[in-house]
C-alpha positions as CSV (number, residue, x, y, z in Angstrom):
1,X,188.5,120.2,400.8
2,X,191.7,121.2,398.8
3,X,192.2,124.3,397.5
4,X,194.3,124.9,393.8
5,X,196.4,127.4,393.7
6,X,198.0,127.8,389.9
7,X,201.6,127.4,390.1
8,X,204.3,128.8,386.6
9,X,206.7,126.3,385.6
10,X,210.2,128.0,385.5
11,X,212.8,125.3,385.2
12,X,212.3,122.1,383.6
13,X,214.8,119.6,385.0
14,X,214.0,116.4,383.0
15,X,210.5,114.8,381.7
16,X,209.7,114.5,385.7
17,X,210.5,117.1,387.7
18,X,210.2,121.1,387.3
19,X,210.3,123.9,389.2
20,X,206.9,126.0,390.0
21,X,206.6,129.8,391.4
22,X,203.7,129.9,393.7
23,X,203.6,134.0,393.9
24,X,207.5,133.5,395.3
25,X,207.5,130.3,396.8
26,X,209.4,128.1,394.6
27,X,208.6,124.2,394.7
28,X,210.1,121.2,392.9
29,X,207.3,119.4,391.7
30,X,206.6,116.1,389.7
31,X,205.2,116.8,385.8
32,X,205.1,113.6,384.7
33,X,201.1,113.3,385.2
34,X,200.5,115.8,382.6
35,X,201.6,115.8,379.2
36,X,203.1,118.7,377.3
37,X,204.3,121.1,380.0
38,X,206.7,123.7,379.1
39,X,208.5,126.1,380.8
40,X,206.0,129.3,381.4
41,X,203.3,126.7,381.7
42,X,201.1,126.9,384.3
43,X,199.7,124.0,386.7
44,X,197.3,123.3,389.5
45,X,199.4,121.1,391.8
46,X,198.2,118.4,394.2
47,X,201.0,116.2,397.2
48,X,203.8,117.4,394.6
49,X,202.3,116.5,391.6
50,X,200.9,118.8,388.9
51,X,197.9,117.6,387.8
52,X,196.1,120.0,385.3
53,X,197.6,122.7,382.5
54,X,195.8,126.1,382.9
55,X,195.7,128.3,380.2
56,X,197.6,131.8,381.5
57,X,193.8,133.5,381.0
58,X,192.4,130.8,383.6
59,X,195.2,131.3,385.4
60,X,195.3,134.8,386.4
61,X,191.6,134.4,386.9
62,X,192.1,132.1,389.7
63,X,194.5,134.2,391.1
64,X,192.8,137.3,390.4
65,X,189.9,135.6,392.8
66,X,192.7,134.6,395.3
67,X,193.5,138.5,395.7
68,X,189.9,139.6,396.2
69,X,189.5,137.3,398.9
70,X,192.5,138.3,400.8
């Protein structure tokens, strides 16, 4: 089982690669699977690749849920 854990897109190198906070750990990841993704953005990523757009309401759900648990 994998667990998603909704990353925010802060730098946008080129069409490919970006750079997503994870609560403080920063990660270059690969973009190119999902279309439209803009810097502020944020993405469920999966071996480096984002591969789903939240919406910043579904977002801070998930991590909302994240901080219960903890």
């Amino acid at each position: 089982m994998c667990l998603a854990f909704p990353g925010k897109i802060i730098k946008i190198q080129n069409n490919q690669q970006a750079t997503a906070d994870f609560k403080g750990v920063r990660k270059e990841i690969n973009i190119s699977l999902v279309d439209g993704v803009k810097k502020g953005d944020y993405v469920i990523v999966h071996a480096g690749f984002a591969i789903q757009a939240l919406s910043k309401k579904d977002a801070w759900e998930v991590l909302k849920e994240f901080e219960e648990k903890l």
